[in-house]
C-alpha positions as CSV (number, residue, x, y, z in Angstrom):
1,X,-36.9,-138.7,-84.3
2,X,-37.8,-135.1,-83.9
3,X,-37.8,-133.1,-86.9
4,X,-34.7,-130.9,-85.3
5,X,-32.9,-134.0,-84.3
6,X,-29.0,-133.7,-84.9
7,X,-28.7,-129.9,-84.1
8,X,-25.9,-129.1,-82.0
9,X,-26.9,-126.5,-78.9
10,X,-23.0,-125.6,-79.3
11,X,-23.9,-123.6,-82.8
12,X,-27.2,-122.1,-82.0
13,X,-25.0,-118.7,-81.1
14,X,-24.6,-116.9,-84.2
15,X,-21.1,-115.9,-83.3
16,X,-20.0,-119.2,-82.6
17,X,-21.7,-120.4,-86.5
18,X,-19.6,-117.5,-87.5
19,X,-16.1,-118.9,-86.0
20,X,-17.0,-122.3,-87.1
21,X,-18.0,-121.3,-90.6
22,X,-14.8,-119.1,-90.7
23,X,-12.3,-122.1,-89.5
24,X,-14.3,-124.7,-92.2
25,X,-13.1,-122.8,-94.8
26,X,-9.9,-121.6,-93.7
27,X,-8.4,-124.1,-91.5
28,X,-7.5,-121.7,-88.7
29,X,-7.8,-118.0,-88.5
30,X,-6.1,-115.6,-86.0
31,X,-7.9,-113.4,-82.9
32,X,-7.4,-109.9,-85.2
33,X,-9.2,-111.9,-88.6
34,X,-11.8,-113.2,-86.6
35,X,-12.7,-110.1,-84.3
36,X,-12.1,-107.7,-87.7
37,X,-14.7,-110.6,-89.7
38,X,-17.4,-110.6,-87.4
39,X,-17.0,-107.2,-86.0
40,X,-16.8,-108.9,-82.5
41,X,-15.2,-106.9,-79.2
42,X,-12.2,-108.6,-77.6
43,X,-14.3,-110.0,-74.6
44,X,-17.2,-111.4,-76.9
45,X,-14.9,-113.5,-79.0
46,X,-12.9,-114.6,-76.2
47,X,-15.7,-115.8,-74.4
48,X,-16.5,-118.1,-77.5
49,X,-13.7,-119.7,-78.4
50,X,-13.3,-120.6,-74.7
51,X,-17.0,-122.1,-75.0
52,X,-15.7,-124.0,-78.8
53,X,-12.1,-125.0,-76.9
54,X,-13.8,-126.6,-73.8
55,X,-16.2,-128.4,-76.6
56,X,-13.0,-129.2,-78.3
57,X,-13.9,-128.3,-81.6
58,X,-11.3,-126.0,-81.7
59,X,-7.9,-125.7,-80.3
60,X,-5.8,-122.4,-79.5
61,X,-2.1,-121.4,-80.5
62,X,-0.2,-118.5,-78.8
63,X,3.1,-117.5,-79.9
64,X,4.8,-114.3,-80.4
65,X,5.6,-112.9,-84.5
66,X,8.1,-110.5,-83.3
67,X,7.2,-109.0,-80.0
68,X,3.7,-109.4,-80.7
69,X,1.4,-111.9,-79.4
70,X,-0.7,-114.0,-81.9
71,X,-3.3,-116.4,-81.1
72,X,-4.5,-118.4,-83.6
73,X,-7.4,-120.7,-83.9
74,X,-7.3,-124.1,-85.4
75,X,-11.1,-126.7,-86.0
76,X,-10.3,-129.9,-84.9
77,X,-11.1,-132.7,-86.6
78,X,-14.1,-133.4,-84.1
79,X,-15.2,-129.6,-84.4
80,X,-15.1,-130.2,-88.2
81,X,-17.7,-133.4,-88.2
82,X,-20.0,-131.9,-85.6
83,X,-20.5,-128.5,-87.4
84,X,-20.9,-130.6,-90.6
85,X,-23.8,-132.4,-88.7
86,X,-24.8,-129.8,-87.2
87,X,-25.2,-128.1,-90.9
88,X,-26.7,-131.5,-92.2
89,X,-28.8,-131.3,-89.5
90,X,-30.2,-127.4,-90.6
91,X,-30.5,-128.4,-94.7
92,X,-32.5,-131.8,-93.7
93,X,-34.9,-129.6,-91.4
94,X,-35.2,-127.4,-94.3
95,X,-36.2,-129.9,-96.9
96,X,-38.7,-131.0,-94.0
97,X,-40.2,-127.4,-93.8
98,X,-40.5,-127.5,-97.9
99,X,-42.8,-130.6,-97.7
């Protein structure tokens, strides 16, 4: 076993950490919270969300508050054990560096 073993390519991108860590903590989170929280452009956060949907470690909800639009993401239950490995994964290589 390599000492970075059980890191997940998915969350090397600091933006996608940044989503994931966001939806740990809050469940889901809507396109305006998440673009405002990591001072993202439309375009860069929509690019990876796609890449975290497709992954299926979160899912997408579109409906309208008003006549607005409002997307809102939602970590799946997947999403939520591999970015838990994934963070595993980062204290464990960590505690290897230390030694």
């Amino acid at each position: 076993m390599t000492i970075l073993e059980g890191l997940n390519k998915t969350f090397e991108s600091k933006i996608r950490l940044g989503i994931m860590s966001v939806l740990v903590a809050n469940e889901s989170a809507d396109f305006a919270t998440l673009k405002s929280l990591l001072e993202l452009t439309d375009g860069n956060l929509a690019s990876h969300t796609r890449s975290l949907e497709e992954a299926g470690y979160i899912r997408c909800e579109k409906k309208f508050i008003g006549r607005k639009p409002n997307t809102t993401y939602i970590i799946t239950q997947s999403g939520r054990e591999a970015f838990t490995a994934h963070i595993n994964a980062l204290e464990n290589f960590l505690k290897e560096c230390k030694s």
